[in-house]
GUTI-222809 format. One record per residue: residue in one letter; x, y, z of N, C-alpha, C, O in turn. Coordinates in pm, 1 decimal, padded with zeros to 6 digits, always signed. Example, Ala and Ser with C-alpha at 12.3 -4.5 7.8 and 13.67 -1.06 7.14 Angstrom:
BEGIN
+------+----------+----------+----------+----------+----------+----------+----------+----------+----------+----------+----------+----------+
! code !   n_east !  n_north !     n_up !  ca_east ! ca_north !    ca_up !   c_east !  c_north !     c_up !   o_east !  o_north !     o_up !
+------+----------+----------+----------+----------+----------+----------+----------+----------+----------+----------+----------+----------+
!    A ! +01319.0 ! -00569.0 ! +00780.0 ! +01230.0 ! -00450.0 ! +00780.0 ! +01320.0 ! -00330.0 ! +00780.0 ! +01423.6 ! -00331.9 ! +00846.5 !
!    S ! +01285.0 ! -00225.0 ! +00708.0 ! +01367.0 ! -00106.0 ! +00714.0 ! +01290.0 ! +00003.0 ! +00787.0 ! +01340.9 ! +00113.8 ! +00803.9 !
+------+----------+----------+----------+----------+----------+----------+----------+----------+----------+----------+----------+----------+
This chain:
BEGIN
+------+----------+----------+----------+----------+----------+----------+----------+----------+----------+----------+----------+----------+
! code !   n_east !  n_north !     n_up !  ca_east ! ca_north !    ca_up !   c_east !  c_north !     c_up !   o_east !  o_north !     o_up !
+------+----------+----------+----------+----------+----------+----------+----------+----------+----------+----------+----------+----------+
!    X ! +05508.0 ! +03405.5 ! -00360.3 ! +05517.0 ! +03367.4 ! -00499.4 ! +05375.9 ! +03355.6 ! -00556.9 ! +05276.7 ! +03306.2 ! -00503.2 !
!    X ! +05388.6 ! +03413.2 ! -00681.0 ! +05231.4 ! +03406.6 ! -00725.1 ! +05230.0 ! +03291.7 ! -00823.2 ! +05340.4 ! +03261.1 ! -00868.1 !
!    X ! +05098.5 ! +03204.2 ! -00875.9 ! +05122.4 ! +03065.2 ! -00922.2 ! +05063.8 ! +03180.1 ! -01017.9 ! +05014.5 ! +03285.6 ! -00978.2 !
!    X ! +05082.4 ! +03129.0 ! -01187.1 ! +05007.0 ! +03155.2 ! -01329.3 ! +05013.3 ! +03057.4 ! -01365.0 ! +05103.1 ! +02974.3 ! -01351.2 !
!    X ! +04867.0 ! +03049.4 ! -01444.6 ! +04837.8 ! +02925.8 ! -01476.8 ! +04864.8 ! +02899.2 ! -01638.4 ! +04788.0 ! +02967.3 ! -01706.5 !
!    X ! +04940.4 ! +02830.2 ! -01703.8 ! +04991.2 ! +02788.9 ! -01826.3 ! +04876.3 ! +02844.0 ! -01936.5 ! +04763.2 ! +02795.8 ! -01930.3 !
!    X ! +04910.1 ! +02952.3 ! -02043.7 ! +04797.9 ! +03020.5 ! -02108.2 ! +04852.2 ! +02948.9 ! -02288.6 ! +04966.5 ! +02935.3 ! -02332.2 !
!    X ! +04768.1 ! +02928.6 ! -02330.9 ! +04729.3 ! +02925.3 ! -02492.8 ! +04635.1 ! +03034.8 ! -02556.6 ! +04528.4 ! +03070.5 ! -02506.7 !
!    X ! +04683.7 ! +03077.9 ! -02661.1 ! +04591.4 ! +03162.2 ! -02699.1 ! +04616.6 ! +03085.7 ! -02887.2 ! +04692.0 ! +03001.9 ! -02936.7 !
!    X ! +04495.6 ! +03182.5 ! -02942.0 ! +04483.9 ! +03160.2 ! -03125.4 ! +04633.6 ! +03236.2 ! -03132.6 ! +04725.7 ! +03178.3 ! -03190.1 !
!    X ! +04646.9 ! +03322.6 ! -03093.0 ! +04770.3 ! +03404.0 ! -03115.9 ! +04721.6 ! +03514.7 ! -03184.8 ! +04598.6 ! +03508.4 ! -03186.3 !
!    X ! +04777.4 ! +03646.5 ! -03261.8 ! +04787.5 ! +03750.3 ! -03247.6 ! +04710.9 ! +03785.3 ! -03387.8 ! +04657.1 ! +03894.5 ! -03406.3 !
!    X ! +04712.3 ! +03681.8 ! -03482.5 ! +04617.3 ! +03703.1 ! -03600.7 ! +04475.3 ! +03626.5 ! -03567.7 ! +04441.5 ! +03521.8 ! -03512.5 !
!    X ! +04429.2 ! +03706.7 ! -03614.7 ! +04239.4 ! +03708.2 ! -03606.8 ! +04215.2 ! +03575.1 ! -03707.9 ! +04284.1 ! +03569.1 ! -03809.7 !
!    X ! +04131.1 ! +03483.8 ! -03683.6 ! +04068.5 ! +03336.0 ! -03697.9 ! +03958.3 ! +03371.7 ! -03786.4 ! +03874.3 ! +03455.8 ! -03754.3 !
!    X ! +03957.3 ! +03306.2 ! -03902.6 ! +03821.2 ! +03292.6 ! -03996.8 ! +03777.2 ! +03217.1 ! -04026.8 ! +03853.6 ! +03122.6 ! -04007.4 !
!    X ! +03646.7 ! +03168.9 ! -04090.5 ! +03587.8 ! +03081.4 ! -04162.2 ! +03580.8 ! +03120.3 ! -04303.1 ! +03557.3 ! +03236.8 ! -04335.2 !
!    X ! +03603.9 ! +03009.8 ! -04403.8 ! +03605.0 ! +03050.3 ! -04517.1 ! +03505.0 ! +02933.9 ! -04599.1 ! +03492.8 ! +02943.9 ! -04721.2 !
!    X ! +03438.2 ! +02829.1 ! -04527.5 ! +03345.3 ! +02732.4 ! -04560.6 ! +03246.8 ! +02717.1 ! -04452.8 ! +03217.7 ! +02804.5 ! -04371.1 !
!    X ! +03197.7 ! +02597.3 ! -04459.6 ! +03104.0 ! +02530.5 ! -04364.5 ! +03225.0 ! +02490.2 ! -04285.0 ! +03215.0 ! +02573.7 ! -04195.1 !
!    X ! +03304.6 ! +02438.6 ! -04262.9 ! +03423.6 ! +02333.0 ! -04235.5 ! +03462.5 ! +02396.1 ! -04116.3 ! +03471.0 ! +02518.9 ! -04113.3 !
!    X ! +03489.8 ! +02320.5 ! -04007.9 ! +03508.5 ! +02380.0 ! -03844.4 ! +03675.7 ! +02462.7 ! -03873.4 ! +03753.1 ! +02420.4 ! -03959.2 !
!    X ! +03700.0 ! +02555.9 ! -03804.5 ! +03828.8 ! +02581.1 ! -03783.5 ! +03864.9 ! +02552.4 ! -03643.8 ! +03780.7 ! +02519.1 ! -03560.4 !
!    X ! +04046.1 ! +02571.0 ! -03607.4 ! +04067.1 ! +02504.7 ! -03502.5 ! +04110.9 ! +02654.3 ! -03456.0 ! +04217.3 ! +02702.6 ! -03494.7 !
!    X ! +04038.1 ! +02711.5 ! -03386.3 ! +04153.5 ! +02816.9 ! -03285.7 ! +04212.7 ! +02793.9 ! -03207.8 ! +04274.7 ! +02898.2 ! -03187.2 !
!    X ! +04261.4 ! +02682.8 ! -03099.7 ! +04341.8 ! +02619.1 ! -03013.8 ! +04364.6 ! +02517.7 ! -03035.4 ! +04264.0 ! +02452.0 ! -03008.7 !
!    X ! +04465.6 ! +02436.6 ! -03082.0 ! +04477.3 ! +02299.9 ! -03103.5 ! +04490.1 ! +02256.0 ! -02991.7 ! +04543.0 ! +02320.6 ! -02901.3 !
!    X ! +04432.6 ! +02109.8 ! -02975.2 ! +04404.0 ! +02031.1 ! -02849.8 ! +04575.4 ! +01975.6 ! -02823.2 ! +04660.6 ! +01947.5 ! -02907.4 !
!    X ! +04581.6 ! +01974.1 ! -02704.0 ! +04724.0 ! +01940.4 ! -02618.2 ! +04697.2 ! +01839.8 ! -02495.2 ! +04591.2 ! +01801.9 ! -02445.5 !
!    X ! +04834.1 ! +01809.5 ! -02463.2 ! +04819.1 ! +01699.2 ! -02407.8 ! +04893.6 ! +01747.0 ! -02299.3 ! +04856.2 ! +01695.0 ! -02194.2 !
!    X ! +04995.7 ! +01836.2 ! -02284.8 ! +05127.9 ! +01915.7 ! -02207.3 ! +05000.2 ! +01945.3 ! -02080.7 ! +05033.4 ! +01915.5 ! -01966.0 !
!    X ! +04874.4 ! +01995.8 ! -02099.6 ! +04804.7 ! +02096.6 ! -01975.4 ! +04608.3 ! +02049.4 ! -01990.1 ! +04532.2 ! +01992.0 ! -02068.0 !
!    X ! +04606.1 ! +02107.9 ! -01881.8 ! +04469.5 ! +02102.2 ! -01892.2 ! +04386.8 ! +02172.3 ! -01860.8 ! +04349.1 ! +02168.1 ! -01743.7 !
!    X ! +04309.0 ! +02290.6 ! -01980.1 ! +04268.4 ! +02384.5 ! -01929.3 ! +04125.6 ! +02365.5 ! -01863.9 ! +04047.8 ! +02270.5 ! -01872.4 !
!    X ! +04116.4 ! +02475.4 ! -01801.8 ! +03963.6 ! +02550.8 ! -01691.0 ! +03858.1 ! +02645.6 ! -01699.7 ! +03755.3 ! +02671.0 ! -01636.9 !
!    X ! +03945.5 ! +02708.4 ! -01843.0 ! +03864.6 ! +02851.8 ! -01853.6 ! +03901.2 ! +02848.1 ! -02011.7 ! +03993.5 ! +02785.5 ! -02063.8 !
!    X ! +03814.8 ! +02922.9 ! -02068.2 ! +03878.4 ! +02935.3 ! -02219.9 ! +03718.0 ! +03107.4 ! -02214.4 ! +03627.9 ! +03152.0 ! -02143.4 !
!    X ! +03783.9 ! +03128.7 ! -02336.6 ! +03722.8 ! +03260.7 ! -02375.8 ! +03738.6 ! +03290.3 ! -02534.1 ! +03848.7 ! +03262.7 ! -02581.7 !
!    X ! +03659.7 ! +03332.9 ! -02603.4 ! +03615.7 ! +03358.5 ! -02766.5 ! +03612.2 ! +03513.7 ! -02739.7 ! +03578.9 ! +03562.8 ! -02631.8 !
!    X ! +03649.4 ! +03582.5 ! -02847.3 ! +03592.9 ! +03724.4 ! -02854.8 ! +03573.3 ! +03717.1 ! -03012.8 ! +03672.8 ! +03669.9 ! -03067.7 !
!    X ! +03487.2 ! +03746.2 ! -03085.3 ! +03446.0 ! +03757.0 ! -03201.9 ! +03416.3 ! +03907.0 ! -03220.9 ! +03337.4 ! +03964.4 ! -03145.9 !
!    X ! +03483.9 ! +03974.5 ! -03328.0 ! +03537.9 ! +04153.5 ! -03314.4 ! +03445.4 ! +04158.8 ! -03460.4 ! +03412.6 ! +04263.6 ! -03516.1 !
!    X ! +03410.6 ! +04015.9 ! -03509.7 ! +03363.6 ! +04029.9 ! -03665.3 ! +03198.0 ! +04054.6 ! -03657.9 ! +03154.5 ! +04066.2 ! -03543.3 !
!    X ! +03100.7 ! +04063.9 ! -03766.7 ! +02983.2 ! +04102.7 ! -03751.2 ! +02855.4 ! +04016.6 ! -03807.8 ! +02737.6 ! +04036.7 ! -03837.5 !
!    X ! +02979.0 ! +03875.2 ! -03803.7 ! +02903.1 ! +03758.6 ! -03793.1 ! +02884.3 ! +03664.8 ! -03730.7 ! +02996.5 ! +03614.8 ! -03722.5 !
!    X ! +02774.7 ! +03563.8 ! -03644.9 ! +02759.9 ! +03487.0 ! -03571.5 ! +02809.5 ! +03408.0 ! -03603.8 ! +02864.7 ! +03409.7 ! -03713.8 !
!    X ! +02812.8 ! +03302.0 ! -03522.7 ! +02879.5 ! +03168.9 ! -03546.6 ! +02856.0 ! +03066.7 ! -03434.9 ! +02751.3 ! +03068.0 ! -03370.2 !
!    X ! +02966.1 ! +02967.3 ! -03409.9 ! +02930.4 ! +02873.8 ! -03301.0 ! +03106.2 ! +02843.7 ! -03251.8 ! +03198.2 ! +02859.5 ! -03332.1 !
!    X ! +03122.4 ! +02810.0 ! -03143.5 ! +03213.1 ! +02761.0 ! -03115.8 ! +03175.1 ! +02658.8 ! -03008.7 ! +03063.8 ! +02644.5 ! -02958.1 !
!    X ! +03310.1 ! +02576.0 ! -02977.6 ! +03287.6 ! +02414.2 ! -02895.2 ! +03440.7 ! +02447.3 ! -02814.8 ! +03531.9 ! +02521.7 ! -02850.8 !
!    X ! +03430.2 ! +02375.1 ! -02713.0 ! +03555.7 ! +02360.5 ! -02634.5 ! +03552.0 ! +02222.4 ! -02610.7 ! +03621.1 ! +02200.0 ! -02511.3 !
!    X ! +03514.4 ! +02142.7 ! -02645.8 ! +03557.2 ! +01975.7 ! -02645.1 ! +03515.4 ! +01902.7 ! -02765.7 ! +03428.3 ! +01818.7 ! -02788.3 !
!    X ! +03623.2 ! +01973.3 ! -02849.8 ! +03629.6 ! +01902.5 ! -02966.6 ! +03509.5 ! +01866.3 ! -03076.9 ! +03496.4 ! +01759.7 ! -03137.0 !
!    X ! +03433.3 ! +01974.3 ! -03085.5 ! +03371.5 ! +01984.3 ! -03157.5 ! +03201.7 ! +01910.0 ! -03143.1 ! +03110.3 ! +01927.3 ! -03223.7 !
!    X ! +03197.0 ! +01823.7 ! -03012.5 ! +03118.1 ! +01730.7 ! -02952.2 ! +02963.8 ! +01824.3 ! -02921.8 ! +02851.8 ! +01776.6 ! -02940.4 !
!    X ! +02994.8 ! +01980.6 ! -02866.5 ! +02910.8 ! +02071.0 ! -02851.4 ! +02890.5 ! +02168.3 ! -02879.8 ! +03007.8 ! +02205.7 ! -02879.2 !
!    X ! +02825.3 ! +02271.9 ! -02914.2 ! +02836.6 ! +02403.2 ! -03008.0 ! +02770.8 ! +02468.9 ! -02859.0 ! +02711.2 ! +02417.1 ! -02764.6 !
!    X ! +02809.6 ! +02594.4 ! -02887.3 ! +02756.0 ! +02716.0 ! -02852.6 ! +02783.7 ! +02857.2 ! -02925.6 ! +02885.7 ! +02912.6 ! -02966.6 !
!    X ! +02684.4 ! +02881.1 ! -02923.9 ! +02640.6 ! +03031.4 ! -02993.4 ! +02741.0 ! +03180.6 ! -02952.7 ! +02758.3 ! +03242.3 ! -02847.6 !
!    X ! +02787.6 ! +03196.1 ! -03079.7 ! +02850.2 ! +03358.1 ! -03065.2 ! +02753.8 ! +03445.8 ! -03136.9 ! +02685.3 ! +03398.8 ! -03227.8 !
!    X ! +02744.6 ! +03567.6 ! -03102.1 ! +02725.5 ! +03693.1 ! -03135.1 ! +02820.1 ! +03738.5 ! -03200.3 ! +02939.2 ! +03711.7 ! -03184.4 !
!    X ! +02741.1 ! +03857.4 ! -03328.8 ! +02928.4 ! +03924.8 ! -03350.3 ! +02914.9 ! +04037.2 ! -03271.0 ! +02814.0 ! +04095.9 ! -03231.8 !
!    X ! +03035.3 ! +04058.4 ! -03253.1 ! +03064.3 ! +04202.3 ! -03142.9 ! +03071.4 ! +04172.1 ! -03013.4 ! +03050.9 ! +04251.8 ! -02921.9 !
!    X ! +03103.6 ! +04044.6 ! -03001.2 ! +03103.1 ! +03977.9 ! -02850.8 ! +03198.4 ! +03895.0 ! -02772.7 ! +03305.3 ! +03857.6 ! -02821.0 !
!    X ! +03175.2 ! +03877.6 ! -02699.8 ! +03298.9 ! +03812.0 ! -02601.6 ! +03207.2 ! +03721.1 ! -02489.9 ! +03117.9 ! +03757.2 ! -02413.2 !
!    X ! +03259.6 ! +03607.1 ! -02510.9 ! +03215.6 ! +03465.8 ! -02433.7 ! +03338.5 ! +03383.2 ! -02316.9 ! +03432.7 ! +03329.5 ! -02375.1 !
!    X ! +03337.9 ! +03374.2 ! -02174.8 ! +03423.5 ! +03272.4 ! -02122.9 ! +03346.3 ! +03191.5 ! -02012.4 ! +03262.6 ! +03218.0 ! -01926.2 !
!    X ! +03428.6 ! +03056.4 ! -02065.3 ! +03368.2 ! +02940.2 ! -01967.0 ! +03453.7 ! +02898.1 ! -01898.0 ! +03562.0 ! +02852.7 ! -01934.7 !
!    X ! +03402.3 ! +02911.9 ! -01762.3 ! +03502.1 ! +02906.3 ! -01620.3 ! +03456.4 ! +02746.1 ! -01561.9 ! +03343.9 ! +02701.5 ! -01584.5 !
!    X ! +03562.0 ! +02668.1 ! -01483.5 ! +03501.4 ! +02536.0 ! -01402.3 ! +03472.2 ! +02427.4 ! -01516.2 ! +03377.1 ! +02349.2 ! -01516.2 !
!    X ! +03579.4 ! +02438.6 ! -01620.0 ! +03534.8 ! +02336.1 ! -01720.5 ! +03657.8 ! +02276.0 ! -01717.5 ! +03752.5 ! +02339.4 ! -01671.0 !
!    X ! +03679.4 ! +02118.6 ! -01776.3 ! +03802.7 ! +02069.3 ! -01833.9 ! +03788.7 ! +02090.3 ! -01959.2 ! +03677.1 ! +02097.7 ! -02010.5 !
!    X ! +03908.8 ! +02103.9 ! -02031.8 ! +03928.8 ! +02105.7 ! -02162.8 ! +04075.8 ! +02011.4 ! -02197.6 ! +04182.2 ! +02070.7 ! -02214.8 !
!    X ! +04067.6 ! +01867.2 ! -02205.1 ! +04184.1 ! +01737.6 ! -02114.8 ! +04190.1 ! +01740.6 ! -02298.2 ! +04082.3 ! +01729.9 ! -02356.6 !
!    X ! +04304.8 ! +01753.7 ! -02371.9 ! +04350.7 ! +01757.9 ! -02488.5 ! +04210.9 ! +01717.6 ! -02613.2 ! +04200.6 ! +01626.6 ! -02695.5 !
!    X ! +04115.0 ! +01838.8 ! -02575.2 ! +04011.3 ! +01864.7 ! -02716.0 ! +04058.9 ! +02001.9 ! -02744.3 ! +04112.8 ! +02084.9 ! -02671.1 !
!    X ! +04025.7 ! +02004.4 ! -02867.2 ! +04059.3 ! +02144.8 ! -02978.0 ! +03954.7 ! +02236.8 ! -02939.0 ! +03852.1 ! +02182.8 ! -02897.6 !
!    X ! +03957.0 ! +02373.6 ! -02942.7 ! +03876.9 ! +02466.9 ! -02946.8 ! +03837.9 ! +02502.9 ! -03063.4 ! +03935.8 ! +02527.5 ! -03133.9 !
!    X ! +03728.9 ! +02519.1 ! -03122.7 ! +03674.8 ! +02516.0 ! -03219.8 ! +03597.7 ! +02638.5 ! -03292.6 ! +03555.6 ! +02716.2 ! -03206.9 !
!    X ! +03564.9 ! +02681.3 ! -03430.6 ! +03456.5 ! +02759.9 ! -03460.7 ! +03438.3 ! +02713.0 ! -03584.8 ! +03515.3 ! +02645.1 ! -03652.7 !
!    X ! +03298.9 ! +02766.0 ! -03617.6 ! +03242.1 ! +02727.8 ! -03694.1 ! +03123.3 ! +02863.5 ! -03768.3 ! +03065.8 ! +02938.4 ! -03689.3 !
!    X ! +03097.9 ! +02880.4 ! -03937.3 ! +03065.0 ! +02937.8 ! -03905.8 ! +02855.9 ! +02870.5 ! -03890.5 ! +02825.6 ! +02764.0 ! -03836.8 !
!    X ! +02763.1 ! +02959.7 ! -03947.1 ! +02618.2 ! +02916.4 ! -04011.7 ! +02621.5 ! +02835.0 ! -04089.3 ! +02662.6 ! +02863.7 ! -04201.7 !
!    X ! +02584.7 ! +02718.2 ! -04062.6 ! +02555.5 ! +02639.4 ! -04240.3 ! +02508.8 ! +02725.9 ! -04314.9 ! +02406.5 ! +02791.3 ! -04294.8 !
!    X ! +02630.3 ! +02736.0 ! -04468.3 ! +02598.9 ! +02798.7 ! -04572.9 ! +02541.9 ! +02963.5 ! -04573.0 ! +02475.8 ! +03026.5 ! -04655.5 !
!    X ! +02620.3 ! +03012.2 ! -04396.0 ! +02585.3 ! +03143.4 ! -04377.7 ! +02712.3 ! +03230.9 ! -04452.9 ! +02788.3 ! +03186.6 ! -04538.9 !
!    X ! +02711.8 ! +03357.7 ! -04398.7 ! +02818.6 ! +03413.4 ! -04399.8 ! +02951.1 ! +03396.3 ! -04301.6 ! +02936.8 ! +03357.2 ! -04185.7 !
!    X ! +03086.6 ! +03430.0 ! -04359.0 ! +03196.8 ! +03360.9 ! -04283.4 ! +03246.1 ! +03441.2 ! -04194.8 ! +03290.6 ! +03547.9 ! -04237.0 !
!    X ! +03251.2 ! +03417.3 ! -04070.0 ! +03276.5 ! +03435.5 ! -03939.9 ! +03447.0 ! +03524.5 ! -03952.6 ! +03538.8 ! +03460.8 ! -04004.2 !
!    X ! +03469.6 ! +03648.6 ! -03909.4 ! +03605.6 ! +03670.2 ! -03901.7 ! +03647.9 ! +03758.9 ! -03781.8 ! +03561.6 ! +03812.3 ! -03712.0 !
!    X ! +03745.8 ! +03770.9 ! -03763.7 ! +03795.7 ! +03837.4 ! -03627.0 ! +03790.8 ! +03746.9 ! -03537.4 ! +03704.9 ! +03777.9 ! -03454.8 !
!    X ! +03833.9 ! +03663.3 ! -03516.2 ! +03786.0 ! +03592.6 ! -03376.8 ! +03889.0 ! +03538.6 ! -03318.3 ! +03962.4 ! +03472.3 ! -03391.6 !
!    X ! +03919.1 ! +03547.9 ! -03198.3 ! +04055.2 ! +03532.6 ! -03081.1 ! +03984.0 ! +03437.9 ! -02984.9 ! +03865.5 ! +03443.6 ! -02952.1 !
!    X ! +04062.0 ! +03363.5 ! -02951.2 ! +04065.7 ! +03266.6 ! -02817.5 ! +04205.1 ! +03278.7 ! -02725.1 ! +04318.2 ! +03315.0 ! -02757.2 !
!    X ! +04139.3 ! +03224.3 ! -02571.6 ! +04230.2 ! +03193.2 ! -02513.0 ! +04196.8 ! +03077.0 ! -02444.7 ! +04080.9 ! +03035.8 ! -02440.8 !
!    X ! +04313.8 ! +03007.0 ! -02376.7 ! +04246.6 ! +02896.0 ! -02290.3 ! +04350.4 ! +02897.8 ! -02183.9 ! +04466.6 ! +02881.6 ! -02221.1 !
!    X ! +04321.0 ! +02919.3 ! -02027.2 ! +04369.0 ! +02898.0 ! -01946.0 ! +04365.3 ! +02775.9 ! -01831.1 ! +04443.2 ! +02778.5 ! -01735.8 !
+------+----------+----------+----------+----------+----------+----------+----------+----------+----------+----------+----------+----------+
């Protein structure tokens, strides 16, 4: 028997920013606790995203794809964000396993 491990994703429409104002691409849960999560940003603007609730940023590229393995993610939201007062971040997919 093979184990899979309980998956969340943004789902099948592409995630934007339309302010300064964080968006949520995974809402934080309480059901699981993920280990791995992954961003792909398909848009051709940078941005930032956080996997514990907004507490830490890290840097996207556009045209890129980011995953962080060996982490908890114990019911915080996955996050993006775009530049203060940059241009707005679009295309962007998550998953969290």
């Amino acid at each position: 028997m093979q184990f899979t491990r309980p998956k969340s994703t943004s789902g099948l429409t592409a995630k934007a920013t339309t302010t300064d104002a964080v968006v949520e691409l995974i809402a934080a849960t309480t059901e699981r606790i993920f280990h791995s999560a992954r961003i792909t940003n398909e848009g051709t603007t940078p941005g930032f995203w956080s996997i514990d609730g907004g507490t830490t940023w890290e840097r996207v590229a556009p045209q890129s794809s980011y995953t962080d393995e060996g982490v908890e993610i114990n019911n915080k939201a996955i996050q993006i964000k775009r530049v203060a007062s940059g241009d707005d971040m679009t295309g962007v997919f998550g998953s969290a396993w």
